[in-house]
Rosetta silent file (secondary structure, phi, psi, omega in degrees, C-alpha in Angstrom):
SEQUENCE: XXXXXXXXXXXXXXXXXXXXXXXXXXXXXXXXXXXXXXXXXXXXXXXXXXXXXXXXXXXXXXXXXXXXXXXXXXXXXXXXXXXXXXXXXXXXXXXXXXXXXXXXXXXXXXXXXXXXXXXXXXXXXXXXXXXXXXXXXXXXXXXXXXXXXXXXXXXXXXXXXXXXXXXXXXXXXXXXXXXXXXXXXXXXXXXXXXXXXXXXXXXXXXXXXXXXXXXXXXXXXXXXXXXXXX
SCORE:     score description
SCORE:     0.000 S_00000001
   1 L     0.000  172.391 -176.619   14.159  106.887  105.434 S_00000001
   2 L   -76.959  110.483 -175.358   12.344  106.521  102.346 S_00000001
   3 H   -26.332  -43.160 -179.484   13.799  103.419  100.276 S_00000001
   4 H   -84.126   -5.281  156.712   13.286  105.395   96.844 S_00000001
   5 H   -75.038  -62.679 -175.537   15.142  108.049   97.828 S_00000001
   6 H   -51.714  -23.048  165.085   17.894  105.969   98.720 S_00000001
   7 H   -74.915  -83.442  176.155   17.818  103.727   95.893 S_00000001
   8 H     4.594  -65.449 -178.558   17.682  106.497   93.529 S_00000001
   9 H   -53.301  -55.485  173.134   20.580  107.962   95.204 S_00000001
  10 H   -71.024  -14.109  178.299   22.926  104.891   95.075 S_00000001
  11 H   -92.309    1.991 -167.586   22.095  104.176   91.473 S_00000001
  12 H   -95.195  -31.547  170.521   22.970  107.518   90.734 S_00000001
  13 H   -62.253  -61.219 -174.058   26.316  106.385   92.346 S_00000001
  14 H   -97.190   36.447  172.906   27.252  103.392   90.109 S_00000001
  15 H  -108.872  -55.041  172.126   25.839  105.364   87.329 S_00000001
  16 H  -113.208   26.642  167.681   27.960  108.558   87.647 S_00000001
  17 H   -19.650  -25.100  148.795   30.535  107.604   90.043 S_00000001
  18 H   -37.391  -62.418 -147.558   32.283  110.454   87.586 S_00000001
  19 H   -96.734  -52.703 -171.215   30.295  112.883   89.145 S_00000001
  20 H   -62.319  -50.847 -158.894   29.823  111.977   92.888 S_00000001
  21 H   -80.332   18.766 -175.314   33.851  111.820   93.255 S_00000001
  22 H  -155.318  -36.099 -149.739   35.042  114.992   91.329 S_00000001
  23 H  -108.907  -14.025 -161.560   32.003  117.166   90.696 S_00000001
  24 L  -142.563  146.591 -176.916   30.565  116.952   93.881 S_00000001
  25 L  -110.118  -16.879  161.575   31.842  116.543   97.410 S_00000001
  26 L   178.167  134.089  160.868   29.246  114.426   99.294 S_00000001
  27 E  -108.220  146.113 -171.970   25.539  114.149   98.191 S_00000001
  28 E  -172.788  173.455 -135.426   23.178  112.964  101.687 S_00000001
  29 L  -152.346  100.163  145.929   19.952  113.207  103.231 S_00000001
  30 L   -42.467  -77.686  104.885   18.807  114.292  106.162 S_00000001
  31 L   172.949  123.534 -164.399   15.659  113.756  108.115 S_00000001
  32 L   -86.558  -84.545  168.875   14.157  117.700  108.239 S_00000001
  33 L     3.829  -78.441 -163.049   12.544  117.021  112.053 S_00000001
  34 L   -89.467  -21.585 -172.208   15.834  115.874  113.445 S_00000001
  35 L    54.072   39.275  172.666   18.359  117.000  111.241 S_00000001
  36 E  -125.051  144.161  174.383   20.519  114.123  111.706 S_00000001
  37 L   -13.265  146.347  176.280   22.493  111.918  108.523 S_00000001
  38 L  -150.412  -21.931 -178.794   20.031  109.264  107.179 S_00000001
  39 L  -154.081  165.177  134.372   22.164  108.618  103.876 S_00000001
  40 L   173.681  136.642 -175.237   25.407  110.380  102.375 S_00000001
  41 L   -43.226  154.779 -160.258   27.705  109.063   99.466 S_00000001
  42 H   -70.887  -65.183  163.216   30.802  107.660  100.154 S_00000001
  43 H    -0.799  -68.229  160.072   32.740  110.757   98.713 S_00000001
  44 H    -0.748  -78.298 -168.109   32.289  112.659  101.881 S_00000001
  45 H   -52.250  -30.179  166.450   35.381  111.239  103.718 S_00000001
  46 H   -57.864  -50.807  154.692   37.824  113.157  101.222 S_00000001
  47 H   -23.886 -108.437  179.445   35.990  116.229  102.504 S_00000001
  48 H   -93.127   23.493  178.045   35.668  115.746  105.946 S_00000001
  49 L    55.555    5.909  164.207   37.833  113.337  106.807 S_00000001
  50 L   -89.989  139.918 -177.148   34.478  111.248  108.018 S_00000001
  51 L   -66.469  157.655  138.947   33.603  108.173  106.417 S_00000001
  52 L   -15.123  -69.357 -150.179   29.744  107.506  105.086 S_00000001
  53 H   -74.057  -39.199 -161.173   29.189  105.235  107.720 S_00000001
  54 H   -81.894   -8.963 -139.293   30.596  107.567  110.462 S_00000001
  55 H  -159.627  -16.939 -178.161   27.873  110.377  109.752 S_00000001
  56 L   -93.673  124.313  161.065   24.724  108.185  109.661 S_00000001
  57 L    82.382   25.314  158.812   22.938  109.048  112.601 S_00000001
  58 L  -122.776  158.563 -157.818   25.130  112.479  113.509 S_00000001
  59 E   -77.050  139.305  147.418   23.477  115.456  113.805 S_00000001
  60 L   -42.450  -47.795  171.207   24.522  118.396  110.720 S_00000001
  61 L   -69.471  -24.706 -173.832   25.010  121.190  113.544 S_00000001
  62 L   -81.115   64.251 -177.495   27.632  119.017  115.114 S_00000001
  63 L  -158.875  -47.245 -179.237   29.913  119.733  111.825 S_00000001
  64 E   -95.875 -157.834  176.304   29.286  123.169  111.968 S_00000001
  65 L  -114.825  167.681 -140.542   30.647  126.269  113.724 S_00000001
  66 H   -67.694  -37.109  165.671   28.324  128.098  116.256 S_00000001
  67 H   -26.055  -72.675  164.993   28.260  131.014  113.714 S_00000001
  68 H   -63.339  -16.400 -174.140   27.003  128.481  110.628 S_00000001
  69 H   -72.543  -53.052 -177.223   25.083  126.635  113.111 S_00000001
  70 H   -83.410    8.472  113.637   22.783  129.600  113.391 S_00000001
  71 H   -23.228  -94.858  170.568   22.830  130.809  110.513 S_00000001
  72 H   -37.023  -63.755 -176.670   21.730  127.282  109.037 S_00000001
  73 H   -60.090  -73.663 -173.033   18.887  127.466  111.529 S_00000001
  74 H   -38.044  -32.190  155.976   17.219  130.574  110.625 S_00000001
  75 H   -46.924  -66.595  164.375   17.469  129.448  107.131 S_00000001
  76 H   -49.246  -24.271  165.944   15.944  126.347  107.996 S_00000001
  77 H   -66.233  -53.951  149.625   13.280  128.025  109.724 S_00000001
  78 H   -30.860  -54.459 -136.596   12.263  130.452  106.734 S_00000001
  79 H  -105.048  -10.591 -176.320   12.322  127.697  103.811 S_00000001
  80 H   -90.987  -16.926  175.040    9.915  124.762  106.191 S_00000001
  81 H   -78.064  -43.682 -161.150    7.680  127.764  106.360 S_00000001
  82 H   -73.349  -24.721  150.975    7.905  128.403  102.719 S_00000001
  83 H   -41.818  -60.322 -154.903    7.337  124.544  101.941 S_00000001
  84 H   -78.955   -1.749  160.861    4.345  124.170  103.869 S_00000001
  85 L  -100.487   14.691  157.345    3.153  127.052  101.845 S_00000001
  86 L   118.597   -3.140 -164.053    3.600  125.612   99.080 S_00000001
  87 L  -129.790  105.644 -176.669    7.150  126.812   97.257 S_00000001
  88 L   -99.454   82.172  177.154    9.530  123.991   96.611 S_00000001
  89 L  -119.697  142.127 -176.657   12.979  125.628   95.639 S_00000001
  90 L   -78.169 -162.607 -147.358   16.223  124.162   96.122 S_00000001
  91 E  -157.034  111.008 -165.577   18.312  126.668   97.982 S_00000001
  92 E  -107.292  147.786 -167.434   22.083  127.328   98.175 S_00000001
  93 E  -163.471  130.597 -176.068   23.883  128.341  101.725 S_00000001
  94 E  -112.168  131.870  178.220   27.882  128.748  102.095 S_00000001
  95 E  -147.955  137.585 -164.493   28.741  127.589  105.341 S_00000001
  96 L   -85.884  130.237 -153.209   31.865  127.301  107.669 S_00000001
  97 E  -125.684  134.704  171.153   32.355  123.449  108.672 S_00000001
  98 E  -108.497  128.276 -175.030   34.606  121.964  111.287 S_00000001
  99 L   -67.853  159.409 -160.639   36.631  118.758  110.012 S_00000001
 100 L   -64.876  -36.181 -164.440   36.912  115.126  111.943 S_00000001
 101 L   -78.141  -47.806  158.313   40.391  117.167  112.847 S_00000001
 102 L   137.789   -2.146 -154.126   39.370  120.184  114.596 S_00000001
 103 L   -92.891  147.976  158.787   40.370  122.321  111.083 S_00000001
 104 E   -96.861  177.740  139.723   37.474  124.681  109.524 S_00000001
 105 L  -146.754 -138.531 -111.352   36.674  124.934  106.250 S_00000001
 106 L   154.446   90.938 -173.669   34.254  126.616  103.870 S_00000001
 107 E   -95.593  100.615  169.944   31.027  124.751  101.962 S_00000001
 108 E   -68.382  127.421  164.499   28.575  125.457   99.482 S_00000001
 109 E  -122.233  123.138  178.124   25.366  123.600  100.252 S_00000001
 110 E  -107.726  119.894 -146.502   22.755  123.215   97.837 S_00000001
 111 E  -171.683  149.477 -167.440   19.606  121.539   99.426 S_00000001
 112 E  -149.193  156.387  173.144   15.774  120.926   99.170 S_00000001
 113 E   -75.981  164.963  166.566   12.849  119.563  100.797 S_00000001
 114 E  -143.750  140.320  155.220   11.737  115.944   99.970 S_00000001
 115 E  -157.068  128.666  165.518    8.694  113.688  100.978 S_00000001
 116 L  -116.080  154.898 -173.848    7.345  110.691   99.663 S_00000001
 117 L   -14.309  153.008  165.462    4.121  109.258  100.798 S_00000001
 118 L    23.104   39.164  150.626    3.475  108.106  104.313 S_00000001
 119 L  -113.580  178.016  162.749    7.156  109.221  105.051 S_00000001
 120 L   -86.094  167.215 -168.314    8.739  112.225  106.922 S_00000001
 121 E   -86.664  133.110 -173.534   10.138  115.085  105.486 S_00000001
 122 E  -111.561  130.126  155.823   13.552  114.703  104.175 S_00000001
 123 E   -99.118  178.552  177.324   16.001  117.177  102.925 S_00000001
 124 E  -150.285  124.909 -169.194   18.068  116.243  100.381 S_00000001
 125 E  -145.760  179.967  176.660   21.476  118.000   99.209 S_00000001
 126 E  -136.854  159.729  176.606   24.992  118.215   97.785 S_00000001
 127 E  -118.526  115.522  170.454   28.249  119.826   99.526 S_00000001
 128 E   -84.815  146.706  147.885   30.691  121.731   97.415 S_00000001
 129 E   -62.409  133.663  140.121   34.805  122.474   98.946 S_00000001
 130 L  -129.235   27.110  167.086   34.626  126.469   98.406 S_00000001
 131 H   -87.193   -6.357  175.076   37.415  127.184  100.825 S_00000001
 132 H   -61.743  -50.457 -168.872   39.720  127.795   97.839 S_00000001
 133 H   -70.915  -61.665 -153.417   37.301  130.511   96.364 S_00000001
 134 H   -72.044  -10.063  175.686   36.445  132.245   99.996 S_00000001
 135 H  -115.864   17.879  156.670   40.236  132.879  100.987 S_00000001
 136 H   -98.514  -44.089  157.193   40.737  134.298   97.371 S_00000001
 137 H  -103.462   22.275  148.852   38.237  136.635   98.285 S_00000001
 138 H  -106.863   25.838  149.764   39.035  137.408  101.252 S_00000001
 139 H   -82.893  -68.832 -139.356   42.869  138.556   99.895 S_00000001
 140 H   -47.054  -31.041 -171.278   40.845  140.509   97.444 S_00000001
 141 H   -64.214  -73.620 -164.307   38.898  141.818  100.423 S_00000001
 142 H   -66.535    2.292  160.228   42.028  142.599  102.134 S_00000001
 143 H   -81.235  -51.632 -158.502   43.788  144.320   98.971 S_00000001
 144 H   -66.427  -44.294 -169.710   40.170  146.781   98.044 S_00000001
 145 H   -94.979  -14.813  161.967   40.830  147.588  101.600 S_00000001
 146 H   -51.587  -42.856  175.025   44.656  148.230  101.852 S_00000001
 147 H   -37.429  -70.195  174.969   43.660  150.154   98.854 S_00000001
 148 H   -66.616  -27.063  177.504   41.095  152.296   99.928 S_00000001
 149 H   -83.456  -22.375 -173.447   43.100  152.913  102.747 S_00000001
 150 H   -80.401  -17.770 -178.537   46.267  154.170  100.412 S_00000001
 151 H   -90.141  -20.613 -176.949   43.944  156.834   98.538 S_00000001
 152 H   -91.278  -26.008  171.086   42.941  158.394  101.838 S_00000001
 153 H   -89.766   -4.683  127.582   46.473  158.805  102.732 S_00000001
 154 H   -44.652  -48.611 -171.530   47.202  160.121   99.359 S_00000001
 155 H   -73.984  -29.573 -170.820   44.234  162.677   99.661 S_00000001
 156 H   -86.883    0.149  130.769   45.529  163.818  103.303 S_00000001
 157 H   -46.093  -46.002  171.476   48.852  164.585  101.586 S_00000001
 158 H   -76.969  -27.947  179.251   47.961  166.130   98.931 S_00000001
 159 H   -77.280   -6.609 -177.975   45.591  168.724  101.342 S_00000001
 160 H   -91.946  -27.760  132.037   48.407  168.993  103.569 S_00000001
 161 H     7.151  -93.216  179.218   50.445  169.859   99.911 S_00000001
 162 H   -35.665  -72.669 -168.507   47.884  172.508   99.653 S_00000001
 163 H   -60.549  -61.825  163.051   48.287  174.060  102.969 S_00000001
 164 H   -31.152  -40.320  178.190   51.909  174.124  102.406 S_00000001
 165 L  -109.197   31.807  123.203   52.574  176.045   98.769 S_00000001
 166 L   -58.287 -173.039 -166.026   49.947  178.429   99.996 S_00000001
 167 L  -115.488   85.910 -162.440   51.344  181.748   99.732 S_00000001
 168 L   -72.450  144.895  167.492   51.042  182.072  103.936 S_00000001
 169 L  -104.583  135.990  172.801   51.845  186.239  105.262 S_00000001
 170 E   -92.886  145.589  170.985   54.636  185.795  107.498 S_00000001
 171 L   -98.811 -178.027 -165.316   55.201  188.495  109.705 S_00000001
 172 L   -96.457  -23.634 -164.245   59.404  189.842  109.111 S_00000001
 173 L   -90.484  -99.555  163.445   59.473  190.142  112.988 S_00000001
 174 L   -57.755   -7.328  179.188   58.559  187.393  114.547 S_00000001
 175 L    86.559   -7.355  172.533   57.926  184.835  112.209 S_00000001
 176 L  -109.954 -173.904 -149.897   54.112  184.068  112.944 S_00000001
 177 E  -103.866  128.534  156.948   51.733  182.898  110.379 S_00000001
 178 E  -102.356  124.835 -150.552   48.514  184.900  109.453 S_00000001
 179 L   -78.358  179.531 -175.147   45.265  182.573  108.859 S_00000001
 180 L   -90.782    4.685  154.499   42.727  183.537  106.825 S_00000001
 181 L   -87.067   24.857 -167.909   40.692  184.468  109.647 S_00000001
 182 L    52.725   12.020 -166.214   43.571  187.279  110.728 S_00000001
 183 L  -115.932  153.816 -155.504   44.620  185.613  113.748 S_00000001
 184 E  -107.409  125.070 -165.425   48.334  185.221  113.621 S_00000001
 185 E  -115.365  130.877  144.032   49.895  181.581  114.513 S_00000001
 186 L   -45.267  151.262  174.333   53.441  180.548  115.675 S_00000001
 187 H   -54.261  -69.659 -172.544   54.929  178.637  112.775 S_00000001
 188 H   -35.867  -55.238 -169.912   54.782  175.512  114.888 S_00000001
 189 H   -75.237  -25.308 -174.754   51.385  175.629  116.289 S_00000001
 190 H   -81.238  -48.234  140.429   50.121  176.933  112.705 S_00000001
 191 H   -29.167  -34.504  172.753   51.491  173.905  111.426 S_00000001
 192 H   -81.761  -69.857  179.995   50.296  171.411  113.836 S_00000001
 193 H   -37.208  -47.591 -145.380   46.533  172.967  113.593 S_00000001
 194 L  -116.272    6.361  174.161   46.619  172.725  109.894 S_00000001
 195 L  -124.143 -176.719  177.802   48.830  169.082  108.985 S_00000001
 196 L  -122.902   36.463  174.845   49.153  166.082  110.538 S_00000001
 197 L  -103.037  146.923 -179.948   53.025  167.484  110.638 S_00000001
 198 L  -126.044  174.575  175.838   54.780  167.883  114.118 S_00000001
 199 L  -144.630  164.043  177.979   58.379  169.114  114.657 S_00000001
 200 L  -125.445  162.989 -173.160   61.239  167.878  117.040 S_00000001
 201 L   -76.504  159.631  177.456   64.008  170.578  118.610 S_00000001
 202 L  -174.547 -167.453 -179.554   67.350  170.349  117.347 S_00000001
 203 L  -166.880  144.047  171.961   69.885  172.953  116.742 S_00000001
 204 L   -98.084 -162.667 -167.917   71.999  173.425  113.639 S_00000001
 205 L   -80.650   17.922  176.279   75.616  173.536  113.224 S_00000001
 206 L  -112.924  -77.870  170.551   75.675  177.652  112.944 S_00000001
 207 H    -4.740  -74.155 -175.397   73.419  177.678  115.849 S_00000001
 208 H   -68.060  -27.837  172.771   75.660  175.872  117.867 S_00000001
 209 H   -66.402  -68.618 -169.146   78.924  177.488  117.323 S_00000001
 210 H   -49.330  -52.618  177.054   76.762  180.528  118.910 S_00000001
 211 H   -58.651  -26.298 -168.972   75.014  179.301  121.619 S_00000001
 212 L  -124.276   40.112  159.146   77.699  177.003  122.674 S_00000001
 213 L   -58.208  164.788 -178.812   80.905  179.282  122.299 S_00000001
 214 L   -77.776  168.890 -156.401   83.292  178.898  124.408 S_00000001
 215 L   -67.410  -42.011 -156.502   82.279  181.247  127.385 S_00000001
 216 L   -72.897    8.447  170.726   85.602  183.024  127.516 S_00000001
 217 L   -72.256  132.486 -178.885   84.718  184.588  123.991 S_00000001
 218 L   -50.219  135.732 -178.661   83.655  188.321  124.107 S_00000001
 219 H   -73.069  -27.782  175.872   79.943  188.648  124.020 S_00000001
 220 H   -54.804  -74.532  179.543   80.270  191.456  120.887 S_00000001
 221 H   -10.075  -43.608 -146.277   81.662  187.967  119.178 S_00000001
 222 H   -98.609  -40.499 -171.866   78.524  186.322  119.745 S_00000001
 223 H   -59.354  -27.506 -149.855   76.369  189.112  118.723 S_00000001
 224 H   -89.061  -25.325  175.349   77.924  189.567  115.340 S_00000001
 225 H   -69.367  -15.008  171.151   77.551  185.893  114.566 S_00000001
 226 H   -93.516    4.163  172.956   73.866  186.237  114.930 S_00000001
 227 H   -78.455  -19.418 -131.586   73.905  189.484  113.197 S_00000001
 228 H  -114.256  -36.259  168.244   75.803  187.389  110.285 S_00000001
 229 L  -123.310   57.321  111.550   72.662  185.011  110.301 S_00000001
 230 L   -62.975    0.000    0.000   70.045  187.277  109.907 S_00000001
């Protein structure tokens, strides 16, 4: 690679050695053709549990996951067109990284072309730790949608609310419900149609003395207790 990049880079090291270890998580270099390590500050191994040394001469996709890997290319595709036409911007890309461990984690990369004379084209970048930020917003993510999910089952409560304390015509006989389109529903089925309410069978404790008298009781008995709940 080109020496005055590299010099640059390392004086920038025992200049702000401040800066490389705390503000920044590994500044490095690339070679834009191959996309494999050509420099990166010592820093790095807190990161990614890879040394400096350990990274010179591996490839950048072999760090990421297949997701970021492609990602990163189509980026990379886009911004070598937009050099060679002429528009030299650095360029920030959050990307998911897999550690010397097998663990992911989450990366800001901020990165630019370079070239100096009679050399190849170099990128040149810094890596920020964001996995702290990206799993605070994805709770937040998962709260807006727990959220969003608690107001729609508030609204289908309150309309089933609504269908309930309408003032429904009952018929006196039978008990079915008439809609506002006249046709006349069993409670149960008019319910079901018009809630997300269901009902299960049972039988209460007046019920049950009547249905389940003892046999040898006079059937007028039986009648008058159901006249008694009516």
């Amino acid at each position: 690679m080109a020496k005055s990049i590299q010099h640059r880079l390392k004086e920038l090291e025992r200049q702000n050695r401040l800066l490389t270890e705390n503000l920044v998580d590994s500044i490095w270099v690339i070679d834009a053709e191959t996309m494999v390590y050509e420099y990166s500050a010592p820093p790095v191994g807190k990161l990614s549990g890879y040394t400096a040394a350990e990274l010179l001469g591996k490839s950048i996709f072999e760090e990421l996951t297949v997701a970021s890997a492609k990602k990163a290319l189509v980026l990379l595709k886009s911004e070598m067109m937009a050099y060679e036409r002429g528009k030299h911007v650095p360029r920030s890309l959050e990307l998911q990284v897999v550690d010397k461990a097998g663990n992911t984690y989450w990366v800001e990369i901020r990165a630019k072309f370079v070239q100096e004379p009679h050399q190849s084209l170099k990128i040149i970048g810094i890596t920020r730790d964001i996995t702290a930020r990206k799993k605070a917003e994805e709770q937040q993510e998962q709260l807006n949608t727990k959220l969003v999910e608690a107001l729609a089952e508030k609204e289908r409560l309150l309309e089933e609310i609504k269908v309930l304390q309408k003032l429904l015509p009952i018929c006196s006989g039978c008990k079915r419900i008439r809609d506002d389109n006249g046709r006349w529903w069993p409670l149960d089925a008019y319910v079901r149609a018009h809630t997300e309410s269901d009902f299960t069978h049972t039988i209460c404790s007046d019920c049950k003395n009547v249905f389940y008298a003892d046999k040898k009781k006079h059937p007028e008995a039986i009648f008058s207790r159901l006249r008694r709940l009516h």
